[in-house]
C-alpha positions in Angstrom: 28.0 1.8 -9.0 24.9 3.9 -10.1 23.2 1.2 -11.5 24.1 -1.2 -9.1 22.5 1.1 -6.4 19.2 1.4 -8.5 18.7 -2.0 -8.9 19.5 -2.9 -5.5 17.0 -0.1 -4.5 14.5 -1.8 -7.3 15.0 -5.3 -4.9 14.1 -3.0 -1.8 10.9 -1.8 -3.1 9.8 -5.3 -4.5 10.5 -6.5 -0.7 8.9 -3.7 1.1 5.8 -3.7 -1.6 5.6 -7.7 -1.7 4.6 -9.0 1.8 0.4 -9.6 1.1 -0.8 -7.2 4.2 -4.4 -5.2 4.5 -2.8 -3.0 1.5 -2.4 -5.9 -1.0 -5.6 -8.2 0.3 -7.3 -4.4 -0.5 -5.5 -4.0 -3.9 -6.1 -7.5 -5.4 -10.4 -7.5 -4.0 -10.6 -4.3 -5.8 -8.8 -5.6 -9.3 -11.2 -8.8 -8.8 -14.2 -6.5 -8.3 -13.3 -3.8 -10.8 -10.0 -4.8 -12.9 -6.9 -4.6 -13.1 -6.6 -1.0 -13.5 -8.4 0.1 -9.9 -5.9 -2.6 -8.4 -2.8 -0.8 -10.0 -3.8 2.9 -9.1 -4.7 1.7 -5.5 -1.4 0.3 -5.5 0.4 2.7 -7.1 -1.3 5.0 -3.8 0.6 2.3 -1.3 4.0 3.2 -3.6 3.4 7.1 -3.4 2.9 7.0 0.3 5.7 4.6 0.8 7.8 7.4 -1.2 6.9 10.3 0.9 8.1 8.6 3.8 11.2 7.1 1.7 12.0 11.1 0.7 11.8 11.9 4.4 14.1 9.7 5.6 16.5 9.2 2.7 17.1 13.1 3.0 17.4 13.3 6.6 14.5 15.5 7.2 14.8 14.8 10.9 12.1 17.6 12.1 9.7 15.9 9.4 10.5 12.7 10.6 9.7 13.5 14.4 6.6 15.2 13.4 5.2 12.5 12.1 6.5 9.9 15.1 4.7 12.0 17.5 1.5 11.5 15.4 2.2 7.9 15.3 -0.9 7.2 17.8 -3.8 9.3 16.1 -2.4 8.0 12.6 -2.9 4.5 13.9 -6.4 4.9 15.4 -7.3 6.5 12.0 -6.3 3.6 9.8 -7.6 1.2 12.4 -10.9 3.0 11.8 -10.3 3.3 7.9 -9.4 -0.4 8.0 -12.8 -1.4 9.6 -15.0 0.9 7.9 -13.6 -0.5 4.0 -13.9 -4.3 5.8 -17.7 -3.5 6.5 -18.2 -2.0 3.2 -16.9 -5.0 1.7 -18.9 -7.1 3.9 -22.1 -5.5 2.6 -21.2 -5.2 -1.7 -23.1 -6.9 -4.0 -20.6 -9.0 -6.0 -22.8 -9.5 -9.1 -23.7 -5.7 -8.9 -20.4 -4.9 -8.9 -18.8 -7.8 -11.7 -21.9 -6.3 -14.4 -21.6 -2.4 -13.8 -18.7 -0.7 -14.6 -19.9 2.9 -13.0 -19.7 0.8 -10.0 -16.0 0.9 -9.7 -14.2 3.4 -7.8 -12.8 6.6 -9.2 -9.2 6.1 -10.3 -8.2 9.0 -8.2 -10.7 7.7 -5.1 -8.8 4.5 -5.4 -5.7 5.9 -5.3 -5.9 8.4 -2.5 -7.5 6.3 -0.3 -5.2 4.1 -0.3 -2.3 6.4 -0.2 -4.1 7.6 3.2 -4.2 4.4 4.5 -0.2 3.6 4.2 0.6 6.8 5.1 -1.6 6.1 8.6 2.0 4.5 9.4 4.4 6.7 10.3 7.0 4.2 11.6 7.7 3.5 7.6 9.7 6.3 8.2 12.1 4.7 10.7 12.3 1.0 8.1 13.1 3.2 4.8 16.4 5.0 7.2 17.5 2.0 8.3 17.2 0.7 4.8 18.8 3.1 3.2 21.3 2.6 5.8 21.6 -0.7 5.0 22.0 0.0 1.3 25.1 2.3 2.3 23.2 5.7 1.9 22.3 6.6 5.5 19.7 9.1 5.9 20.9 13.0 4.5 23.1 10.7 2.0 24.1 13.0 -0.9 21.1 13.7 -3.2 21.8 12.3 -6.1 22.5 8.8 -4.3 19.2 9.5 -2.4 17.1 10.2 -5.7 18.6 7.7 -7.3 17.5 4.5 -4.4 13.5 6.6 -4.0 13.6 6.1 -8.0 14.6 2.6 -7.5 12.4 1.7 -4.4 9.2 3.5 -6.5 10.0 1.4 -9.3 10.2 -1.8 -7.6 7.1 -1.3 -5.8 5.2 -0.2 -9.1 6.7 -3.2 -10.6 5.4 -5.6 -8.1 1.6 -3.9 -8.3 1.9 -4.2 -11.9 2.8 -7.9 -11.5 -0.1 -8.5 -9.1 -3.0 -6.9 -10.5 -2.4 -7.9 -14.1 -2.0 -11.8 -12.6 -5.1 -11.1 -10.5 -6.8 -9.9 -13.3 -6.2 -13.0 -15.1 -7.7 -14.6 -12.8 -10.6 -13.0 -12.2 -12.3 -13.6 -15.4 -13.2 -17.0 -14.7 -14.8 -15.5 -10.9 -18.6 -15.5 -10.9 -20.8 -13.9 -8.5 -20.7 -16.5 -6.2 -16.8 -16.7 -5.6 -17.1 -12.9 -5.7 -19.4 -13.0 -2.5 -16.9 -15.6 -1.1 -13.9 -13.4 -1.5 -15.5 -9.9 -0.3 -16.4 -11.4 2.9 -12.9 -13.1 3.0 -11.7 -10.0 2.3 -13.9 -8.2 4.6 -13.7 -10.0 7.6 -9.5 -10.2 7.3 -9.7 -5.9 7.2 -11.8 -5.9 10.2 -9.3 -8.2 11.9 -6.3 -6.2 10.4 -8.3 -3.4 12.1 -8.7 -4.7 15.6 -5.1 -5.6 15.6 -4.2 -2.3 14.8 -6.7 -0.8 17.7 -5.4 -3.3 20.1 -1.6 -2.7 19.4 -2.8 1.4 20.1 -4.9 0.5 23.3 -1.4 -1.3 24.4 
């Protein structure tokens, strides 16, 4: 039963990881740009902030989980704003800059924790990883064993599916040149500001 409820928890995380938002458009521009290991860490930031929220529902940390519902409207403006400022940025790179310098590429750490920041602007995770859990048969406060055990799982499918991505991204990307490079970053750039205004508009509403 352990291992049944690991690897259904590994199917979770692929699901919740695998839908191609602002999060994964970000992840695979940045393994284009800078390879695939800036992709993974970035994604790997999406997992870890997908996990805090996981542990706070998954152990029924129901003051935590109010906490951060009530901050659900200031954590949205701020991503809306994070979203648009990183769509404007891409907007302005210099794709053959960025493709011949290595130095130009983000700290792994930068990468990470931005984008750890930017999923965690989401605090209604919360409420999707209880009702998965739920779904899975460990409601929220479940024993914690059975709740480590589906976070372990959920973290590893979500890993898996960044690994999957950026290392086919990467693939990819060596036969980019400057020119798709420019083509993609203002793709990229003008879908985050979009992703942006729809997350301002959703607030103003």
């Amino acid at each position: 039963m352990d291992t049944l409820l690991f690897f259904k928890a590994v199917l979770i995380g692929l699901s919740i990881a695998a839908p191609v938002g602002p999060i994964g458009l970000l992840c695979i521009q940045r393994t284009l740009a800078h390879g695939a290991r800036v992709g993974f860490v970035s994604g790997l930031g999406a997992a870890a902030a997908d996990g805090v929220y996981g542990a706070i529902g998954a152990f029924g940390l129901v003051a935590v989980t109010q906490f951060f519902v009530a901050l659900a409207t200031p954590l949205a403006v701020f991503g809306a704003v994070f979203l648009g400022w990183m769509g404007v940025q891409l907007l302005r790179a210099d794709p053959a800059g960025t493709m011949a310098a290595g130095a130009a590429a983000p700290a792994a750490g930068r990468a990470f924790l931005s984008v750890f920041a930017l999923t965690l602007s989401n605090p209604m995770t919360i409420l999707s990883f209880i009702a998965v859990f739920a779904a899975m048969g460990g409601a929220a406060g479940a024993a914690p064993a059975s709740a480590g055990l589906m976070l372990a799982g959920v973290a590893s499918g979500s890993a898996l599916w960044w690994l999957t991505l950026t290392l086919g991204v990467s693939a990819a990307r060596r036969k980019m040149d400057a020119r798709a490079m420019r083509a993609i970053n203002r793709t990229a750039g003008l879908l985050l500001l979009g992703f942006a205004l729809w997350q301002a508009c959703t607030v103003l509403r």
